[in-house]
N, C-alpha and C positions, 0 to 999 in steps of 0.2 A: 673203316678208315675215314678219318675228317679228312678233306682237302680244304684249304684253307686257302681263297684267292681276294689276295690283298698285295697292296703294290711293295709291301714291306718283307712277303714272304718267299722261300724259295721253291716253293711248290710250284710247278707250271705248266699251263693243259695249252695243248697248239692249237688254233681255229682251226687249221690246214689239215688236221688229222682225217685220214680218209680210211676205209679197209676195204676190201674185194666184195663186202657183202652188205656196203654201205646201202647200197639203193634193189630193191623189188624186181626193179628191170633190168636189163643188159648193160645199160650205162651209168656206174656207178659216180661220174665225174660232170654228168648234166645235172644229177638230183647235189649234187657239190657247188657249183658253180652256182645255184639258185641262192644255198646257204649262202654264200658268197656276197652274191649280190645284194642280200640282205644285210650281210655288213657292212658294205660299203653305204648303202643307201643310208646305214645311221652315220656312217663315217663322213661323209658331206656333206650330209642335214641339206637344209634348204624346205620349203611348200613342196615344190615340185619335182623332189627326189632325183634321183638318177635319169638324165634323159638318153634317151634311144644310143647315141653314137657310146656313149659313157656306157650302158648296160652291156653293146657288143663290143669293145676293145675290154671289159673288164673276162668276158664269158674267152674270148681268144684268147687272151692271157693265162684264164685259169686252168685249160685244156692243154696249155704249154707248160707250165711248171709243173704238171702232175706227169705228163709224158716219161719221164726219166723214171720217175716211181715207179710206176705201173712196166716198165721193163724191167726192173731190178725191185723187187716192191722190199725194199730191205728198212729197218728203222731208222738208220742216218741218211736215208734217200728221201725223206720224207719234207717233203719242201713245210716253209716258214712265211711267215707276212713278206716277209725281207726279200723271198726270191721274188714275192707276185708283183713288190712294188719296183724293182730292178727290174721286170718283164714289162713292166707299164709305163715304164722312163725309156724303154726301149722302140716302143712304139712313133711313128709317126704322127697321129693323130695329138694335135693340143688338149682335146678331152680325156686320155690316157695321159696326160702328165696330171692336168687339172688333180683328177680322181689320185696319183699318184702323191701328190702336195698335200693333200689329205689325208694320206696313209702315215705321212714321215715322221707324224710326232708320236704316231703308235708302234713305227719302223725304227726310228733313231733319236726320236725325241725322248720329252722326260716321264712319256706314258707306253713304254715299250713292253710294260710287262707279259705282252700275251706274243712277244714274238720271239719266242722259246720253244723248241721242243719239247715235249711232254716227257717229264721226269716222275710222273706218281703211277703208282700202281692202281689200276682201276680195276683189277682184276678178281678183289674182294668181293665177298657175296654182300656184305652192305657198303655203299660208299654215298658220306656226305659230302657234297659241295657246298662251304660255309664262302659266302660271299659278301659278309656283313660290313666289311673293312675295305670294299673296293673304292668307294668313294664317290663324289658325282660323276666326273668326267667318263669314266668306267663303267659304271654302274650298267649302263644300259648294251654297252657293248657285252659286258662279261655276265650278262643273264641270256643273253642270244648264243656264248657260244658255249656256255656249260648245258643250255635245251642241245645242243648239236653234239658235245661231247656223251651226254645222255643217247642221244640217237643210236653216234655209233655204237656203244654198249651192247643197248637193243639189237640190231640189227649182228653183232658180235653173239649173243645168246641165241640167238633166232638160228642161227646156220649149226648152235650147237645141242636143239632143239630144247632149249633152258626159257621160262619165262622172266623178264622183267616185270617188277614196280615198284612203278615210281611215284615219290609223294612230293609235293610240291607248298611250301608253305608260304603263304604272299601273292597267290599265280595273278591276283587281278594287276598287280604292279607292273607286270605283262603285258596287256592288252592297254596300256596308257600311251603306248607308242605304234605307229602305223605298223612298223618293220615287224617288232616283237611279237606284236599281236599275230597277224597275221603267219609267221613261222610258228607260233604256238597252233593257231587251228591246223595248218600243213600237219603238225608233231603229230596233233591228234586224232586230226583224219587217218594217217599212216597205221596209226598203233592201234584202231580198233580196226579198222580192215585186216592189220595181221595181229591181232588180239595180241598184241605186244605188252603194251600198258595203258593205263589211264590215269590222268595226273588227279590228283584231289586235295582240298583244301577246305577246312571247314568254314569258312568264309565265303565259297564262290557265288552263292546263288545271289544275293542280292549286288554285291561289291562288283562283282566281274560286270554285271550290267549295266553299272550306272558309269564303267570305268570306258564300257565302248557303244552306249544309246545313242553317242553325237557320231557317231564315225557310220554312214551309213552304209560304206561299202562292205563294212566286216560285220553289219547286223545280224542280218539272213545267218552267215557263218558261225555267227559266235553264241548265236541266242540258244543252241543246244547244249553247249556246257553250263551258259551261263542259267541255266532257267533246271535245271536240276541236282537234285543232290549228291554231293559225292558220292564215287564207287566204292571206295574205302580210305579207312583210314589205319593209320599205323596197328590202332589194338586189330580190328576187324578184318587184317589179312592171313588168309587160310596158314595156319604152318608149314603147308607143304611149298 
């Protein structure tokens, strides 16, 4: 199945989507809230990202719209951008509305396509995410949360002792931004700890490097994928 995510289409995957077997540990809505904050932090922009008071009204916020979920975990229970940024105009805090101002044109403005509940079936044994048509404004939000609709997948096959992989084509496009990059090594860390997947790309070795050599905090981090060759590619995956 193609998914095809473009502001023209009616295909639609929710950031918000969570499942019971989203995260390794007990708390599947802390390893959420991180994703989270990772969106926001592109959703604000700014040098100096998301600061401290903005990072804990967005993390109390996200532990509140998921609460009704997680008591009734049913598909139309499943919160939207829409409930998080109505939980963050609810807050007292200026830095929860701040953060909140910055959600509205992806909440109610003219870039709202990702605050929909997810209408496609992911549920096929191959599914593309074509994202060619997202456009700039998008672009960098809707490759962070198709890596996160990918997660939950993974973590959906994992409880149902099924492996994932995943192929990735362009990954160094990825690592061009602080947020992206950095939730791409988290993906990666995760999925070889649980031999989930590994992403590949016939381009990484050199491309990936030279996309994060200035960023020195993600160096150390990134220079293992980026310094060896893919684990496979499409011909070279087992049939089984």
């Amino acid at each position: 199945q193609v998914i095809r995510v473009s502001p023209t289409s009616t295909q639609y995957i929710n950031p918000m989507d969570i499942n019971m077997n989203y995260s390794e540990e007990d708390n599947p809505i802390a390893l959420k809230a991180d994703f989270i904050l990772s969106l926001c932090e592109l959703v604000v922009g700014g040098k100096e990202g998301l600061q401290p008071i903005e990072k804990t009204v967005i993390d109390r916020c996200v532990h509140q719209v998921y609460q009704s979920y997680f008591n009734d975990p049913r598909p139309d229970n499943m919160p939207i951008l829409e409930d998080l940024y109505d939980e963050l105009m609810k807050q007292d805090e200026k830095e929860a509305h701040h953060v909140a101002t910055a959600l509205e044109i992806y909440v109610k403005g003219s870039l709202n396509l990702f605050n929909h509940r997810t209408n496609v079936d992911i549920d096929n044994r191959l599914v593309c995410y074509d994202i060619k048509e997202l456009g700039k404004q998008l672009k960098k939000i809707g490759m962070l949360i198709v890596q996160d609709q990918v997660w939950g997948r993974v973590t959906a096959n994992r409880e149902e002792g099924k492996s994932t992989r995943y192929y990735m084509d362009e990954m160094h496009l990825l690592l061009k931004e602080e947020q992206t990059a950095a939730y791409s090594v988290e993906i990666w860390k995760r999925s070889v700890n649980g031999a989930a997947f590994r992403p590949a790309s016939r381009r990484m070795s050199k491309t990936c490097w030279r996309a994060v050599r200035s960023r020195t905090s993600l160096r150390t981090r990134t220079s293992f994928i980026c310094s060896t060759r893919p684990w496979a590619t499409a011909r070279s995956w087992p049939s089984s």
